[in-house]
C-alpha positions as CSV (number, residue, x, y, z in Angstrom):
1,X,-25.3,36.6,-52.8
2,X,-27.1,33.7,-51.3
3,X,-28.5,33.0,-55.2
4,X,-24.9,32.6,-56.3
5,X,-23.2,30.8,-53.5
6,X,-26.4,28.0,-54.5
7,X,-25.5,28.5,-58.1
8,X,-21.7,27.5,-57.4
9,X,-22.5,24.8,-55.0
10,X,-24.7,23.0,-58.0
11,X,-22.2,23.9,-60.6
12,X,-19.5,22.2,-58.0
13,X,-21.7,18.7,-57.4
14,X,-22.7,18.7,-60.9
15,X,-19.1,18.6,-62.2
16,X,-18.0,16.5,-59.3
17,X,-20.8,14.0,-58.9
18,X,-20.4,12.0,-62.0
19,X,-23.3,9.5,-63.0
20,X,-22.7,6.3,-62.0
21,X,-25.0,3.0,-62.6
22,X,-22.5,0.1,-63.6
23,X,-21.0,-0.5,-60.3
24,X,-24.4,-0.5,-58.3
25,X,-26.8,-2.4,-61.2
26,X,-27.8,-5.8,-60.4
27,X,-29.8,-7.9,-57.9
28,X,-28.6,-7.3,-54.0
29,X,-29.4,-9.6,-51.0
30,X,-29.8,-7.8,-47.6
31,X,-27.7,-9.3,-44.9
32,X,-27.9,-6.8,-42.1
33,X,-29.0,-3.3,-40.7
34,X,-26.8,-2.0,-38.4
35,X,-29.7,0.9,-36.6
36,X,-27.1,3.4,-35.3
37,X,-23.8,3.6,-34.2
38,X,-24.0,2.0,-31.1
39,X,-25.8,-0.7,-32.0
40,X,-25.2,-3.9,-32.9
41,X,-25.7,-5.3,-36.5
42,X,-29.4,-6.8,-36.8
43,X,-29.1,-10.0,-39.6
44,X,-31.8,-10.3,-42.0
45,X,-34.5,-12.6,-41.1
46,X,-35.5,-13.4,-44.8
47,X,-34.2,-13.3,-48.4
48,X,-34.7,-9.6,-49.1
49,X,-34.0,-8.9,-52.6
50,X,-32.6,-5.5,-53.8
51,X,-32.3,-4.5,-57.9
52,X,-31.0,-1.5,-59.0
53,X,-31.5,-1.2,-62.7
54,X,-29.5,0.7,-65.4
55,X,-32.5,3.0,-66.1
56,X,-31.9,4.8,-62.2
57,X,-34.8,2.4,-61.2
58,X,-34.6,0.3,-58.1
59,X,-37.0,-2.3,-56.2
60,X,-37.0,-4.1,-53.0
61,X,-38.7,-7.5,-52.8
62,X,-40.1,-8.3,-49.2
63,X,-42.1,-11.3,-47.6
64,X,-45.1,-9.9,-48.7
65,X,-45.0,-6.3,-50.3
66,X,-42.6,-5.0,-52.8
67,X,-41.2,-1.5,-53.1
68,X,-39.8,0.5,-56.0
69,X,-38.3,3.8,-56.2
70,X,-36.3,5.7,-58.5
71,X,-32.3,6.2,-57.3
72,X,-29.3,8.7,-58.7
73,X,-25.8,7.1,-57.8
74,X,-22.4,8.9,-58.1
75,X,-19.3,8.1,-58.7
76,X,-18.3,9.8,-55.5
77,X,-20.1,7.3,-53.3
78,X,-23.2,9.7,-52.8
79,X,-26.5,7.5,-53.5
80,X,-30.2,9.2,-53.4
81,X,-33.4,7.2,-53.1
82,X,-36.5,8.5,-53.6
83,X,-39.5,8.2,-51.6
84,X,-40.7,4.0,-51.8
85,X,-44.0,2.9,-53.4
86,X,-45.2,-0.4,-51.9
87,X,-47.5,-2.4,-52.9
88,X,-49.9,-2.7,-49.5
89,X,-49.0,-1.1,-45.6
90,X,-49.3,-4.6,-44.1
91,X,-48.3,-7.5,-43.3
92,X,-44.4,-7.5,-43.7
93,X,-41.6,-8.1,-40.6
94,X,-40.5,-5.5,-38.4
95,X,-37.0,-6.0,-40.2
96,X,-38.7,-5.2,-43.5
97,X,-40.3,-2.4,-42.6
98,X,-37.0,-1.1,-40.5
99,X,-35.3,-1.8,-44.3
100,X,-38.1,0.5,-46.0
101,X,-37.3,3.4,-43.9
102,X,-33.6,2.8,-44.1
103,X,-33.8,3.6,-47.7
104,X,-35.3,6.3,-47.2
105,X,-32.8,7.6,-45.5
106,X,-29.7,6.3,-47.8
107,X,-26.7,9.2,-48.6
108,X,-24.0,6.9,-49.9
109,X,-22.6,3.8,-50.7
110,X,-19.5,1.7,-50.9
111,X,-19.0,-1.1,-52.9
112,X,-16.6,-4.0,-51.6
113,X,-16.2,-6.8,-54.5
114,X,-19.5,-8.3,-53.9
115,X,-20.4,-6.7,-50.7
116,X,-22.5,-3.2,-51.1
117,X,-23.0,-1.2,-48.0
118,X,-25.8,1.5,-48.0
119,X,-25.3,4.5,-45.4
120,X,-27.0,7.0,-43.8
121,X,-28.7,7.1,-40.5
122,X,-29.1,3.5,-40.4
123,X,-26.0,1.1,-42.5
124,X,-27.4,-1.8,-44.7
125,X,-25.2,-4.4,-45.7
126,X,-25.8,-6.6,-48.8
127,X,-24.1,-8.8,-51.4
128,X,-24.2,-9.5,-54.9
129,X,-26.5,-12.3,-56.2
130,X,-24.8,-14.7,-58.1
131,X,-26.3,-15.5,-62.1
């Protein structure tokens, strides 16, 4: 029973979880991170630089170190990222390192225009880079 209930709940996020990349592919800027519910949004000390490429690959560019990952986006809003790969432990903010374990913890997304806003247990605000 509990092999087929698995089996339809796939089936049902496969069929209702359509790939999506357009909408989320480009070059981000991190504003804010906004740490729970209750607190208070937390502006970006830095240019943090966020790209999400067509081929489900994303990178995050901080003051020292930079991070890639692999992502899967849906057309329903839901957004996975996989575990980060930096390039050293060190040497970055608190913010950045705060951002690094945000992602981690991403579920979905909302795009706005130009404004993206990543959720999960910790929201992440960011906009568009212009050409």
């Amino acid at each position: 029973m509990n092999k087929l209930l698995a089996l339809g709940l796939l089936l049902c996020f496969s069929v209702a979880c359509k790939k999506q990349n357009n909408a989320i592919v480009g070059e981000w800027e991190v504003l804010q991170i906004k740490k729970s519910d209750n607190s208070n949004w937390e502006d970006a000390p830095e240019a943090y630089l966020m790209t999400f490429t067509d081929k489900d690959e994303m990178n995050v560019r901080l003051e020292v170190n930079t991070c890639g990952s692999t992502y899967n986006a849906c057309t329903c809003g839901n957004l996975n990222i996989d575990v980060l790969a930096c390039t050293e432990a060190c040497c970055d903010s608190e913010f950045a390192q705060t951002l690094i374990e945000s992602l981690s913890n991403v579920e979905s997304y909302e795009i706005d225009g130009d404004a993206l806003l990543l959720k999960g247990k910790r929201s992440i605000a960011l906009k568009r880079k212009g050409d």
